[in-house]
N, C-alpha and C positions, 0 to 999 in steps of 0.2 A: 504494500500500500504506500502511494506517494502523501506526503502532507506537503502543500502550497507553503513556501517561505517567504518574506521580505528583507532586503538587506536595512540590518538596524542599525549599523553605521560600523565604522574603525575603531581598534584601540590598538594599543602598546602592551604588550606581555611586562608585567614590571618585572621579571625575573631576566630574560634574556632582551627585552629591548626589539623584539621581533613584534609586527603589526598582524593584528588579530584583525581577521574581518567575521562579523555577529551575524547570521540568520538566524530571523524570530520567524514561528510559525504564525502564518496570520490568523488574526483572532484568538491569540495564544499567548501564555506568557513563557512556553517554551523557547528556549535558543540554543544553538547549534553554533560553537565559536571554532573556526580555521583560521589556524597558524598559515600565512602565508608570505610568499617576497617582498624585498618593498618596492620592487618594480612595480609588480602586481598592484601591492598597494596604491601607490602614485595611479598606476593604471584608472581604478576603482574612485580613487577621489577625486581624480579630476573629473568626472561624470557628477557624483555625489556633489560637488561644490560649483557645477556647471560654470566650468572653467576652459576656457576656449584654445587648444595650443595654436602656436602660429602654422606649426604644421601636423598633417595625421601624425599620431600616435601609433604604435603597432595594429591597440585592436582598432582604433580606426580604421586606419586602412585596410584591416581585416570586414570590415564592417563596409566598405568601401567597393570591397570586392563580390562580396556576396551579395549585396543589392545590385550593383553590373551585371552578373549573373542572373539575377531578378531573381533568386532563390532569399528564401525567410528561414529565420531562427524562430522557429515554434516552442520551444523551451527549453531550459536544461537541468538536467538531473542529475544532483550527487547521488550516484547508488550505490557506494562499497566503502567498504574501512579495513583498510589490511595494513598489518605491520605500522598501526598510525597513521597512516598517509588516506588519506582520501581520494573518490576516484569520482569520476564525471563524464557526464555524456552532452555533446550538442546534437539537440534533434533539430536538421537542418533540413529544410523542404526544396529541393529544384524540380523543377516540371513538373509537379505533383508527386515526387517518389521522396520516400526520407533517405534519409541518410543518417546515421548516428555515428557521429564524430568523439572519440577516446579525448579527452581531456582533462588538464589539469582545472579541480573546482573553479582556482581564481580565472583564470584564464576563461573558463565560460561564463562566472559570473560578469565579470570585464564587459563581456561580450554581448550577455542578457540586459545588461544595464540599458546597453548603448542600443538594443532594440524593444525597449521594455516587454523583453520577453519573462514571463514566469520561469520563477526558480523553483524547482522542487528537490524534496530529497525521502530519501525510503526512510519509511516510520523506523525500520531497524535499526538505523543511526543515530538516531533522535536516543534511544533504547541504551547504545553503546555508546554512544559520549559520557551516557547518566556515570556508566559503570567503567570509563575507561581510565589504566591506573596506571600515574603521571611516575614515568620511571625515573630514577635519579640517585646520587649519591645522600645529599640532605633533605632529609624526610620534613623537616621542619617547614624548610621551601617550597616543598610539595603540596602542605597541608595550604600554606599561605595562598600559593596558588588556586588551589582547588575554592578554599574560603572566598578570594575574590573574583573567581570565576561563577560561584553560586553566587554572590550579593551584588554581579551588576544591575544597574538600575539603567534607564534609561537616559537619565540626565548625567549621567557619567559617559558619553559620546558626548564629549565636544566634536570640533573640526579638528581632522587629522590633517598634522602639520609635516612636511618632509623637511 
């Protein structure tokens, strides 16, 4: 089963300084937080802060090309969790045939932004983030983490800064 997400905005991991991008499930006070680049990141906030580069950006021009092709981004699905890492699909429509393109979550979210295509992701993960265990040498840091990973609030996304 897919549940429908929203991007709830960027943060900053406080342990490692690495940008967290937050899917809430809509109408939910569920969220799904991915560690990701901060290329990526920049990618994702310049959309989020509609912010104009002087020239395409990757997924631009990504975005650039698939509309040349007259082909649409119908949605994209986080569906897997393996070894940590998260996996992704673009469901890309040309001529009327899909196609389902392997990718990295940021990378289609980047991508869904910039066609406000729906994000979803399988209720499984939703499940296994609950129970996923933050490996590490200091337990204490783990806990820390874990603690402000459960009490974000919404008002804690400011604008992410690069």
């Amino acid at each position: 089963m897919l549940r429908e997400m929203v991007v709830n905005g960027l943060a900053l991991d406080p342990l490692t300084k690495m940008p967290i991008i937050l899917l809430k499930v809509r109408d939910s006070h569920d969220t799904l937080p991915i560690w990701i680049g901060l290329h990526e990141a920049q990618a994702i906030a310049i959309v989020l802060e509609n912010i104009e580069p002087p020239r395409p950006m990757t997924h631009d021009l990504l975005k650039n090309i698939i509309e040349e092709l007259e082909a649409r981004v119908e949605r994209i699905v986080i569906n897997d969790l393996r070894d940590n890492t998260y996996y992704a699909y673009i469901e890309l429509w040309i001529n009327e045939v899909e196609k389902r393109i392997d990718s990295r979550p940021s990378d289609a979210i980047a991508l869904a932004i910039r066609f406000n295509a729906p994000i979803f992701v399988d209720t499984r993960l939703l499940l296994k983030s609950k129970q996923l265990k933050l490996e590490g040498e200091d337990k204490s840091e783990d806990e820390k983490l874990r603690e402000w990973l459960r009490d974000l609030k919404p008002e804690d996304f400011g604008k992410y800064k690069m």
